[in-house]
Backbone bond lengths (Angstrom), bond angles and torsions (degrees), N, CA, C in turn:
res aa  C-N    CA-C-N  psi(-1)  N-CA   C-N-CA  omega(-1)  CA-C   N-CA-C  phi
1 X - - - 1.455 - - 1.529 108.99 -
2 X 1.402 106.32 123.54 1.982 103.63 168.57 1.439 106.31 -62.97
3 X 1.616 97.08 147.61 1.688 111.41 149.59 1.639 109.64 -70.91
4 X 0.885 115.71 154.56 1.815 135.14 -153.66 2.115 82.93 -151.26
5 X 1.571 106.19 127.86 1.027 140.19 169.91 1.810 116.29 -97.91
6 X 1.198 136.47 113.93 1.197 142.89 174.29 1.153 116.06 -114.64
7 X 1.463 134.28 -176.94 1.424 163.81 145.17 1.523 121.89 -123.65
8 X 0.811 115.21 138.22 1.705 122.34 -176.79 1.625 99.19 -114.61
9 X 1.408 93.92 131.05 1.882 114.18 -163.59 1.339 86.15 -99.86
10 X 1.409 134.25 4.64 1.723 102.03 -178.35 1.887 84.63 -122.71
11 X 1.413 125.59 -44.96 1.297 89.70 174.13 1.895 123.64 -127.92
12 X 1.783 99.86 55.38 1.466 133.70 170.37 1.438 107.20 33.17
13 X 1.452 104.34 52.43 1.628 114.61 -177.24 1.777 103.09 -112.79
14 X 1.412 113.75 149.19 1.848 108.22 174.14 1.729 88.89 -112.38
15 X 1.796 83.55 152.60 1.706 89.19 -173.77 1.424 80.84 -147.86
16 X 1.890 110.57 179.72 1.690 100.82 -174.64 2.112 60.66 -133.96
17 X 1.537 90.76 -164.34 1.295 111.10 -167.11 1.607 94.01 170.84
18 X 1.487 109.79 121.98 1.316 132.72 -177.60 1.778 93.28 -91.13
19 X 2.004 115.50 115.17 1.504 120.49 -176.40 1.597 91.68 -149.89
20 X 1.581 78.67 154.49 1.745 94.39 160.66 1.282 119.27 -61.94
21 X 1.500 103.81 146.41 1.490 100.55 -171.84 1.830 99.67 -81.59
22 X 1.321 88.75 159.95 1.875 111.13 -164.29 1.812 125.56 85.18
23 X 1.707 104.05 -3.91 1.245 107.12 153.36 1.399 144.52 -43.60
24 X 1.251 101.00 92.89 1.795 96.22 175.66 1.058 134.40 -70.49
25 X 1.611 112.93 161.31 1.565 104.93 -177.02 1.377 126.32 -63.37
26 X 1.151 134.47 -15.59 1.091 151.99 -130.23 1.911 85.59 -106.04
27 X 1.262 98.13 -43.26 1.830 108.97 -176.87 2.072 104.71 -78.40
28 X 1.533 105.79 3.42 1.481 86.65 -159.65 1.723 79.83 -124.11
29 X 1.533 77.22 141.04 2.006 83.91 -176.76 1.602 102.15 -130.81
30 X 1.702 131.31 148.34 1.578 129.37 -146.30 1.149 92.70 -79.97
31 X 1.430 104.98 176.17 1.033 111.47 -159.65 1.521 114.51 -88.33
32 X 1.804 94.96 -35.11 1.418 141.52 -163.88 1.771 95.40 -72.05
33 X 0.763 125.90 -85.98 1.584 152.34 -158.82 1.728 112.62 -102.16
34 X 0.963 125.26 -18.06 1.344 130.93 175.89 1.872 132.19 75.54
35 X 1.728 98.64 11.34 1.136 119.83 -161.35 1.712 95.54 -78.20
36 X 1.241 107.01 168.77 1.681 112.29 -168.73 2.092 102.56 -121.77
37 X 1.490 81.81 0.50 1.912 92.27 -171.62 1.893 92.86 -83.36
38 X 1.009 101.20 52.76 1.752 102.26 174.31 1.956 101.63 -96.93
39 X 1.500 96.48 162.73 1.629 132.69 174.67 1.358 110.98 -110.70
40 X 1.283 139.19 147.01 1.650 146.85 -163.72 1.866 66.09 -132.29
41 X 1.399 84.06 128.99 1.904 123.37 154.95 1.213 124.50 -102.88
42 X 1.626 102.61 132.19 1.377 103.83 -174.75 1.575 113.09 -87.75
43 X 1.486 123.72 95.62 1.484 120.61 -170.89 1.546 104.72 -91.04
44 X 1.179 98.18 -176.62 1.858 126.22 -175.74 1.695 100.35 -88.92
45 X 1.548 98.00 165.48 1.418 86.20 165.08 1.488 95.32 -166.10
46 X 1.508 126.09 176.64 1.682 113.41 -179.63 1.264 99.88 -150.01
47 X 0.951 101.03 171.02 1.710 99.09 -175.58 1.904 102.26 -140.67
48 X 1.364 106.12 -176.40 1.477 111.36 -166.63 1.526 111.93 -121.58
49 X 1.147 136.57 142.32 1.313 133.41 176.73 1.277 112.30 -60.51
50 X 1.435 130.07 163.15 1.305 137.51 149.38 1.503 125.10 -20.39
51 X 1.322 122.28 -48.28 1.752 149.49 -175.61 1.524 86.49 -75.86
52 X 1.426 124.34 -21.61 1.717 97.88 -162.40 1.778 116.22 64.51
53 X 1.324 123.39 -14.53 1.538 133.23 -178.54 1.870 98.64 -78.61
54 X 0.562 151.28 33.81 1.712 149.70 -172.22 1.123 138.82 177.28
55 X 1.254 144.75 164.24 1.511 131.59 135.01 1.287 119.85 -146.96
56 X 1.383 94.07 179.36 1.420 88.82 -160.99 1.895 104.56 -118.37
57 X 0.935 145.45 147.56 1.557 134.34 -172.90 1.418 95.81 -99.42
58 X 1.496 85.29 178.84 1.785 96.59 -167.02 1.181 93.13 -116.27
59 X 1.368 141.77 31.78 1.416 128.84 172.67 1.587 86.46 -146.08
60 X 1.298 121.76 136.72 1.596 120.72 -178.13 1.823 97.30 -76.86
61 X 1.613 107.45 139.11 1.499 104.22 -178.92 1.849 103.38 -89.46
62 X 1.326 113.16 128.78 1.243 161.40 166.88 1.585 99.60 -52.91
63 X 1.632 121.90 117.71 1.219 128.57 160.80 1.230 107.76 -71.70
64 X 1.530 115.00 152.65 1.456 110.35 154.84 1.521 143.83 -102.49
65 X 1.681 84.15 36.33 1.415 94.38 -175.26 1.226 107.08 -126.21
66 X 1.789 116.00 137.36 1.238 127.38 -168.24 1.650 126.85 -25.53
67 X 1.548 98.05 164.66 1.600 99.37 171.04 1.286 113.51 112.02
């Protein structure tokens, strides 16, 4: 089962919550406060090579030098 990343709109807290995938928000209540007025976040994630020696990110890293 993925971890699933939220926000809670009534008291503006992020929580994760380990669910089956196709869970709606509507089924996920905070963690903090218990309210059901939550947002699903779109997070990052990375994964590991074959060797287990590496990984690789899910967002390509960005120089900080012009251009």
């Amino acid at each position: 089962m993925p971890i699933y990343e939220y926000i809670c709109k009534k008291c503006n807290k992020p929580f994760a919550v380990l669910q089956k995938v196709g869970t709606e928000e509507k089924d996920t209540a905070c963690s903090t406060c218990g309210s059901k007025n939550v947002k699903k976040l779109l997070s990052s994630f990375s994964c590991s090579s074959a060797d287990g020696n590496s990984f690789s990110p899910s967002v390509p890293h960005r120089s900080s030098g012009g251009g």
